[in-house]
N, C-alpha and C positions, 0 to 999 in steps of 0.2 A: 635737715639743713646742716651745713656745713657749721660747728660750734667756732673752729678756728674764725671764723670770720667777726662773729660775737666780740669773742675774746682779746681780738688784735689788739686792740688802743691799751694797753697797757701804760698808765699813766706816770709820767715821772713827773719828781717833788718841782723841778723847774722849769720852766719857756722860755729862756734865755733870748732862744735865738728864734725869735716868731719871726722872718721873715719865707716867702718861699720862694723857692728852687729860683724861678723865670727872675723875679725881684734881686737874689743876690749874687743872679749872674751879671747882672750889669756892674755891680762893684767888683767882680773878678780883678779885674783889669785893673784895677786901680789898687786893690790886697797887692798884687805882682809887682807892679811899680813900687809898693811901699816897701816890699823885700826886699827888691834888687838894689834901692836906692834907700835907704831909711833915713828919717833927720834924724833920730835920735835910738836908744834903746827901748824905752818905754814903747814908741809905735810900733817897732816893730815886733815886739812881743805879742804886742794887743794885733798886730795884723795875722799873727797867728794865730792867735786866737778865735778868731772870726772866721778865718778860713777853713780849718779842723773843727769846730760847732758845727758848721754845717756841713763837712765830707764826711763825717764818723756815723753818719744815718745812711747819705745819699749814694757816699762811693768811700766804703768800710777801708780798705785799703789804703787809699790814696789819705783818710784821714791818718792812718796810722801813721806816715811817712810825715806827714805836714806836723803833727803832734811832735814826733820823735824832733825833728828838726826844732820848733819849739824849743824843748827838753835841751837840747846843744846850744841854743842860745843862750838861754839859762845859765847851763853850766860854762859857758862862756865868758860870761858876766861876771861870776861871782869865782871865776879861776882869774881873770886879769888884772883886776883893780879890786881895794878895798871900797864896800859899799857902806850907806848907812844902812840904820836898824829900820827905817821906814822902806826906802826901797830892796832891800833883803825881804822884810814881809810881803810886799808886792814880789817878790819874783819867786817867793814861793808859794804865792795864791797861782801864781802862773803854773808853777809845776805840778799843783794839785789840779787844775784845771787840765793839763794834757794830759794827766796820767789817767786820771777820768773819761776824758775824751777816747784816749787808746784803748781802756777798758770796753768803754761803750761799742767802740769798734771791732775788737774783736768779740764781742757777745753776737755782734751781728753778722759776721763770720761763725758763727758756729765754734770758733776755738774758748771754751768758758773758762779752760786753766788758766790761759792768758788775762783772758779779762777779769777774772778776780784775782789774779795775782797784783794787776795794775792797778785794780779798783784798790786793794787793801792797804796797797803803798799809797794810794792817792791819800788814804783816812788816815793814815799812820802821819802824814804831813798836816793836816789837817786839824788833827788831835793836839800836834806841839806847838800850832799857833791857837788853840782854842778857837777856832772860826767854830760855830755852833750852827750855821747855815749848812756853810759845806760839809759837816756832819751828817745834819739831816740826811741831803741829799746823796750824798756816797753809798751810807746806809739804805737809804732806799735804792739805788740802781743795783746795790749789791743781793738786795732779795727781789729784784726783775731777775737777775740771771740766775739763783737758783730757784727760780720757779721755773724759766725756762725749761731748766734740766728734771722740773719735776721731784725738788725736793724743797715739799711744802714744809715742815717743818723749821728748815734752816731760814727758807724763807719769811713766814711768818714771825721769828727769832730778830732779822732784820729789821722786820717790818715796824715792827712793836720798838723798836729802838729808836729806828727814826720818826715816830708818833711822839714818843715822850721827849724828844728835843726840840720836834716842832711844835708844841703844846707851850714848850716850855719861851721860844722866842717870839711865840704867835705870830707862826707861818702861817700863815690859811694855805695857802695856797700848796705849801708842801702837806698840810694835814688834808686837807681834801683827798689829793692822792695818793696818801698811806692808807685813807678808808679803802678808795677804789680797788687798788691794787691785793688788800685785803677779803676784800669780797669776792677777787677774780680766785684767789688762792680757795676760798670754801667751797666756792661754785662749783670749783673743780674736783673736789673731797666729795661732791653730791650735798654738800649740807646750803641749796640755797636757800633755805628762809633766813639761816647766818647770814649770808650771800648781800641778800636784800637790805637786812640792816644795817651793813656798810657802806652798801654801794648809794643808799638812801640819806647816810649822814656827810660824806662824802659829797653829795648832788647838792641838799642842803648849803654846805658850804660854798662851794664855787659856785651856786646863785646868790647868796646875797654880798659874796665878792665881787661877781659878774665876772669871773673865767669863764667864757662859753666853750674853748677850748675841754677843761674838766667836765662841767657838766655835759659835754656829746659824752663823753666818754662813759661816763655815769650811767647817762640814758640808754645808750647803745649796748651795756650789758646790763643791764637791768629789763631791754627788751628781749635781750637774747633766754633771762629766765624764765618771762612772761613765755616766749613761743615753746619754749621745751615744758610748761607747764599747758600748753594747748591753749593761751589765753593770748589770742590771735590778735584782738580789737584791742586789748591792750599792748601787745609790743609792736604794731604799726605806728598807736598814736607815740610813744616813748620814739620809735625811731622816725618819724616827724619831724619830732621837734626835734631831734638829735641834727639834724639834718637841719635844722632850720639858724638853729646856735651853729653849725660848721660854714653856714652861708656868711653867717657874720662878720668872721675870721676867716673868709675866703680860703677854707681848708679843703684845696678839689681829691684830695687822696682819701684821707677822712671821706669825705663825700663821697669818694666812689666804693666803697668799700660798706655803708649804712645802704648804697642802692639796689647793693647786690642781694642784701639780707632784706630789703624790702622788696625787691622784686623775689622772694623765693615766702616771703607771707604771701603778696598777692596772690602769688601759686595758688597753696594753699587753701587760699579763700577763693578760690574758684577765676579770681578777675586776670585771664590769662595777658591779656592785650596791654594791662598795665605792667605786667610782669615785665613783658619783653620788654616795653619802651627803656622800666625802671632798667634794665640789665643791657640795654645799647646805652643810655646814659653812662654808667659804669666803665662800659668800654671806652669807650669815646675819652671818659679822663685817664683810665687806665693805659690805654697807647701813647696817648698826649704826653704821661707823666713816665712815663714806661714801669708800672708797675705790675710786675709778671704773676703775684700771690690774688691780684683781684682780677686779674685777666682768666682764674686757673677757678677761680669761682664764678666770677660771670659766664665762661664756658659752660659748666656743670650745670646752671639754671638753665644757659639756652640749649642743652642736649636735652634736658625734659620739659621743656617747653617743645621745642622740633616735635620730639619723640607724640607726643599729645597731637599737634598738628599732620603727623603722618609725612615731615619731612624726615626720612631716613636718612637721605645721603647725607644732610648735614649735622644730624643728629648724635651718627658716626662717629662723625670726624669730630667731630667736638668731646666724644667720649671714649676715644682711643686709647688715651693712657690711662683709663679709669677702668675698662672692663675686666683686664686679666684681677687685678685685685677685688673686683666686684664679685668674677666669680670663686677664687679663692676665697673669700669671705662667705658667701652663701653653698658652697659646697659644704666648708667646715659648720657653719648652721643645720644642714641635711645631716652629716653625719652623726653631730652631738645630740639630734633628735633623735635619730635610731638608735642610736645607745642609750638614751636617757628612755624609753619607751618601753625598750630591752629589760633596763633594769628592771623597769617597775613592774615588767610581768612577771620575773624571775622572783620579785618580794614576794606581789600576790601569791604566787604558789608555793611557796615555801611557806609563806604566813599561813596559809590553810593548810597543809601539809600537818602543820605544829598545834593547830588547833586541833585536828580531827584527831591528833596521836596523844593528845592531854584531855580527851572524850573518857568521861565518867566509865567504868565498866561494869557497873551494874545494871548500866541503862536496858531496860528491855530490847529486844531482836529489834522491832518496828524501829524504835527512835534511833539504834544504831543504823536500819536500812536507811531510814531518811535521809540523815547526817552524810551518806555515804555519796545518797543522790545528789543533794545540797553539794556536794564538797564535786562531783562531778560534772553540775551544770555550772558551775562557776568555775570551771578549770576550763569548759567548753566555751564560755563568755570570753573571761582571759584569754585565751587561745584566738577566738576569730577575731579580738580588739588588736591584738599584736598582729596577725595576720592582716589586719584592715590599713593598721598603720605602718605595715611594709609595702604594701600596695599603694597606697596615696605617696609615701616616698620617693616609690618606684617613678609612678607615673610625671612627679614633678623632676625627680632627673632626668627624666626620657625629655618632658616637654625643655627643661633649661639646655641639652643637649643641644637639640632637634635649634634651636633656636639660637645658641651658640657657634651651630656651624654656619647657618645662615648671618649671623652678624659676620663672623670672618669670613666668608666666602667674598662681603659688603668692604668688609676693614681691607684685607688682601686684593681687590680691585684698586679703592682706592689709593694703597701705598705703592703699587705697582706703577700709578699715574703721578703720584709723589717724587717717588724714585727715577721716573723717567724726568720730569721736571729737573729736580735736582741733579740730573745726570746732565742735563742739558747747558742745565746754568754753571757747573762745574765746567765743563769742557770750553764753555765762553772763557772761565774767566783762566781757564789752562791756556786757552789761546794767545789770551792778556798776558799771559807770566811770559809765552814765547816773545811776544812783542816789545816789553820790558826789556825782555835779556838781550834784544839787537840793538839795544840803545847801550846798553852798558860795554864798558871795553872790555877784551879778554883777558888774563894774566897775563899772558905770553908777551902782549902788547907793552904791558905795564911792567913787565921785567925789560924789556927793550931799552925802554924810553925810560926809565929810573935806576935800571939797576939790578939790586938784591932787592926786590920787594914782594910784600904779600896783602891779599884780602881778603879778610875773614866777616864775610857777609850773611845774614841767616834771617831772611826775612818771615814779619811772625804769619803772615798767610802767606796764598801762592802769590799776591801780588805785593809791592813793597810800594812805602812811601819814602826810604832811606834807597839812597841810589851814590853810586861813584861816577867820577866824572876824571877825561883826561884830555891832553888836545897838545900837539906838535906847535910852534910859531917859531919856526927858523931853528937860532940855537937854544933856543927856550922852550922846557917843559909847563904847560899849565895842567894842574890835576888838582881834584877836591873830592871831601865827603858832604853831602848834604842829607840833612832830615825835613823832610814836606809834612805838614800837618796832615797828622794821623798817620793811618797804616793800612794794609788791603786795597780796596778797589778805589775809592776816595784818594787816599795817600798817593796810588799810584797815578790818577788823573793830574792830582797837582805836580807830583814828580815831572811827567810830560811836559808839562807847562814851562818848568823852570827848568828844566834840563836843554828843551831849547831857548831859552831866555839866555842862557851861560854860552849856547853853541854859537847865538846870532853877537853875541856882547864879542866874542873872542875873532868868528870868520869874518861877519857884516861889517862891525866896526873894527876891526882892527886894533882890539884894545890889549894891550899886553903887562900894561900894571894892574894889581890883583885888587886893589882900592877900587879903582874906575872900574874893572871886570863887573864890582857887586854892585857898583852904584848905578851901572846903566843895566847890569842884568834885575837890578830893583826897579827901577822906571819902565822897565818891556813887561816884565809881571804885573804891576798894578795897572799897565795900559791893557793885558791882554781881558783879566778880570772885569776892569773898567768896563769893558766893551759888552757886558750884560747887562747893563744898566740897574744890577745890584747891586747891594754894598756883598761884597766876599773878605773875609780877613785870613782867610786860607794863606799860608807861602811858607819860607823853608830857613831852616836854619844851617850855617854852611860853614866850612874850613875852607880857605883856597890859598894854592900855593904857588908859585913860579920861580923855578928851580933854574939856576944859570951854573950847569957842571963844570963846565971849564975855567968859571972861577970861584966856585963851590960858596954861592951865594943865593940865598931862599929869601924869596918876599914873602909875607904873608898877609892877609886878611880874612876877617871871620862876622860870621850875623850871630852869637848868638857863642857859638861852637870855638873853640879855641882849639889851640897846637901845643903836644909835648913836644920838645927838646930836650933828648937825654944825650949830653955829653961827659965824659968821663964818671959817668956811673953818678951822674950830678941829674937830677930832673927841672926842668925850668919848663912850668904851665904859662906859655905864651897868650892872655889876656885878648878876648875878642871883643866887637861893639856892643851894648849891650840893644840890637836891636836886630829883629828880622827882613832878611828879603820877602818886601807886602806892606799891607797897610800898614802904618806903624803914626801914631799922633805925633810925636817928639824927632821924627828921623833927624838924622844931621849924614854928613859925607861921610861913609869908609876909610879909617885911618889904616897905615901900612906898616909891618914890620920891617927889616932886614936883620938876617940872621946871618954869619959867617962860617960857615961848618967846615968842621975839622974830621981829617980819617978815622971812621969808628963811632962816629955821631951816629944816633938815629932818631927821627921826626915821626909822629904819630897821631892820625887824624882819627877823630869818633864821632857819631854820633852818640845820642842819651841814651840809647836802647839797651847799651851792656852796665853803666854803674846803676840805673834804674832797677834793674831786676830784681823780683825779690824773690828773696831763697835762706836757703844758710838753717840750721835748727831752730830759729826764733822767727822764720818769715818775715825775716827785715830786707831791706833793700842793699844792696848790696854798696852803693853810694863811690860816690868819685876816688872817694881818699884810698881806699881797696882796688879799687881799677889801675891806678896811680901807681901801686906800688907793686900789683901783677905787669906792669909794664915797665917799670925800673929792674925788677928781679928777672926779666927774661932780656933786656934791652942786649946783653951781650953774644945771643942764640943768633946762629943761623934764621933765614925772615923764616922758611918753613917749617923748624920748629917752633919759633915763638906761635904762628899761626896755631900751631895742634894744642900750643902749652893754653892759649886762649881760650880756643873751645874747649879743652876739658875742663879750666877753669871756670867756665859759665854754666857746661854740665852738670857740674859738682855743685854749685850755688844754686841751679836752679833746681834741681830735685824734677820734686812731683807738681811743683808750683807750675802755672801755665805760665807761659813766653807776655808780656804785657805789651809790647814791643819791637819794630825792626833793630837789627843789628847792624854796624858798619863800622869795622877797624882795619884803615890801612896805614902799613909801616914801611918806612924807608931807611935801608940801612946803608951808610958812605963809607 
């Protein structure tokens, strides 16, 4: 059995944030609104907070970004006005709280310098206010992550620290899980009877607390010692009731993850049929919640479940990326047995070699003849054992061979019909990318009808949800950048949508102010949507612009997306509505700009896709105020090369980090 799956719940000192996933997405929206719009400081620190508590689990990254922003508000605050000594304490409970939050984040990234660097800064704040809570606590996440990395000592150093502070405020709740987290660290040394009497005093605790949360945790490696102890009937009933305390707390990830390890007892114990059910229950909340670590173990039960039923082909498939390590593991077992076999018959004879040559020598002819015989039928023993146990080793690489090639012959079929799938759906959605790019204008076009321009477009798959848009009306140019929710095949449906919403708003109606443009190309959107008789909150955030050359006057309006104006080496961030084209609760009309431009102005439309990025040696984002100022520092370039200076600047920021997002920057230079 998979021990990883045991051992997951690693328990932290606090539950802050018990609600889940589906539950605090419906406050999404309402966090957003509190940023964009905040009545005060206080909320919206605390809407920060709330927001990063729960991405620094769910979506590691995106917590980072929400924390760090956080962290600038802070520093915001206490750079602009003087504060009192009450709220200065409140805003550095806040700063301990992100820097925590970040740490956490990147533990779950796999980067551990980072997140104990943050962690320690977190304590070190934490320390100068005597907060003895957020001690505990820091203290214990900081020996999660070096256990993580598998350095148990450092860990248990931690661990032991945040015990005697939470002893000392009578946490239960945080000493429960200093036990747990202490038992996981022995388990793993092999010393579980240690193992058991933490994870035992620990359970203790959080039941007559009534955490059901801790005690799953509790139970669920406390069952995991019972199964690697062979004591079957006792780590079903523990993971039971583990299961039974996670119903409680409607914890279905917990829960999918106790079903897996009970469907792999049932195994075990012969009851295959509950096996499986238990291990499609698993799935079922695994795909639901999209958690890919119990999906990777639910598979693994149902390829030896298959495998027992004599379904091969799916058996396979489900154990594809398991076999090449399968067999490197049991190859290096064949060989360390033929060497260990090796040796021992090379001792044996050596060892009687040494005996028969420290043979008395006065012993009579006879008792040396015997001695000799003795020493020869036991060389002949020796001999045919080593013999025997090259033979049986032989024969079992002959049979793992012999049956290796047969499974690949099974694996290479199948990815041949993989590969033709995927070949297929690739070229659909190749087709898609042609069909995109015939909606989009060509440069040549957009140098025509504006001038010295450029577009530096880089969509993160073959298909985009960020798109340009341009359109002739007499002596007026109308051109904009929009971003459609999301990106890839999604992104570019909606893109469709609202790119003819924009075409009908300008040729149908005839609308050539850029306020009206958005507000009826916003009502042809939510009518087109409408017309499913779903709710969709799908639609696009936009620049739009209408350029009158001949008297070098620009209207402007934005959903979301706003316009630079960099004139004389000055930049002025022209302010867009704070609302998208689509569903929106609060809409109101599209307000308009006019801008006056002078020879040597240039105007520049984006999408989020380029400050968004994150890169740079600390994998931070690369954020607007740095886009801002690559666009001031090139603003006096030729369009063609600001365009290259662009891309390599996004090159260079993004590294080895993956694309998170479409790209879309166009510039106009007068």
């Amino acid at each position: 059995m998979n021990k990883f799956l045991f051992t997951l719940f690693i328990v932290l000192s606090q539950f802050a944030f018990s609600q889940t996933s589906s539950q605090f997405q419906v406050e999404i929206d309402s966090l957003q609104n509190i940023i964009k719009n905040p009545p005060n400081d206080t909320t919206l620190i605390d809407a920060y907070s709330s927001w990063s508590a729960y991405l620094y689990s769910e979506v590691p990254a995106k917590g980072v970004e929400i924390a760090e922003e956080q962290l600038d508000v802070c520093d915001s605050i206490l750079g602009s006005r003087t504060v009192s000594k009450a709220e200065k304490d409140y805003i550095i409970q806040a700063q301990i709280t992100a820097k925590r939050n970040i740490g956490r984040a990147y533990s779950g990234l796999g980067k551990h310098e980072l997140a104990v660097g943050n962690l320690l800064s977190s304590l070190e704040l934490a320390e100068q206010i005597n907060d003895q809570a957020y001690i505990a606590d820091i203290q214990l996440i900081i020996g999660n992550v070096y256990y993580r990395q598998g350095l148990f000592e450092e860990a248990l150093n931690y661990f032991e620290m945040s015990r005697e502070v939470s002893e000392k405020i009578e946490d239960f709740n945080s000493l429960a899980g200093v036990y747990i987290n202490m038992g996981n660290v022995y388990d793993d040394q092999g010393d579980d009877s240690t193992a058991l009497v933490f994870h035992r005093k620990g359970l203790k605790i959080a039941e007559e607390h009534e955490n059901y949360k801790i005690c799953s945790s509790a139970l669920n490696n406390i069952a995991g010692i019972y199964y690697f102890r062979d004591e079957m009937d006792s780590a079903l009933v523990m993971l039971n009731q583990s299961i039974t305390y996670l119903k409680e707390i409607n914890a279905e990830v917990s829960m999918a993850v106790n079903m897996v390890n009970r469907g792999e007892l049932y195994k075990e114990m012969g009851l295959l049929g509950e096996a499986k059910k238990s291990a499609f229950e698993a799935l079922e909340i695994a795909n639901r919640k999209g958690q890919a670590h119990i999906r990777i173990g639910a598979y693994d039960l149902l390829y030896k479940l298959y495998k027992e039923e004599g379904n091969y082909k799916e058996a396979l498939a489900m154990k594809e990326r398991h076999i090449s390590l399968k067999d490197s593991v049991y190859n290096d077992e064949l060989k360390q047995n033929v060497l260990r076999q090796s040796l021992e018959y090379e001792y044996e004879k050596e060892h009687l070699a040494d005996s028969i040559s420290f043979a008395k020598q006065k012993e009579v002819d006879d008792a040396r003849n015997q001695a000799q015989l003795d020493k020869e039928a036991n060389f002949r023993y020796l001999l045919y054992l080593g013999l025997l146990a090259a033979i049986v080793v032989g024969i079992l690489l002959f049979r793992n061979n012999k049956q290796k090639k047969k499974d690949n012959e099974i694996i290479n079929r199948q990815k041949n019909e993989v590969e033709q799938k995927n070949q297929e759906i690739t070229d659909s959605i190749t087709y898609a990318k042609r069909i995109q790019q015939a909606i989009l204008p060509p440069e040549d076009r957009m140098n025509n009808l504006l001038g010295n321009a450029f577009i530096y477009y880089r969509p993160k798959d073959i298909v985009a949800g960020d798109f340009y848009w341009i359109e002739q009306k007499g002596d007026l140019v109308i051109f904009a950048v929009a971003d459609c929710t999301g990106h890839g095949i999604p992104g570019a449906m909606v893109s469709v949508v609202c790119h003819n919403a924009l075409n009908r708003s300008v040729r149908e109606f005839g609308l050539s102010n850029p306020a009206k443009i958005l507000d009826k190309t916003n009502e042809l959107v939510q009518e087109t949507f409408s017309g499913s008789g779903e709710e969709v909150k799908d639609g696009m955030d936009i620049s739009l612009c209408v350029l009158d050359r001949e008297k070098m006057l620009l209207q402007f309006s934005g959903a979301n997306n706003g316009l630079y104006h960099i004139s004389q080496g000055i930049l002025t961030d022209i302010k867009a509505d704070k609302q998208p084209i689509g569903s929106f609760s609060h809409a109101t009309e599209f307000s308009c700009h006019e801008i006056k431009l002078e020879k040597g102005d240039t105007i520049y439309l984006s999408s989020d896709g380029f400050p968004d990025q994150f890169g740079g040696e600390n994998g931070k984002k690369l954020k607007s105020k740095h886009f801002k100022r690559l666009l001031q520092e090139g603003s006096h370039l030729p369009c063609n090369e600001q365009k290259e200076k662009l891309q390599k600047s996004f090159n260079d920021w993004k590294g080895s980090f993956e694309q998170l997002d479409d790209v879309c920057v166009m510039g106009i230079r007068f």
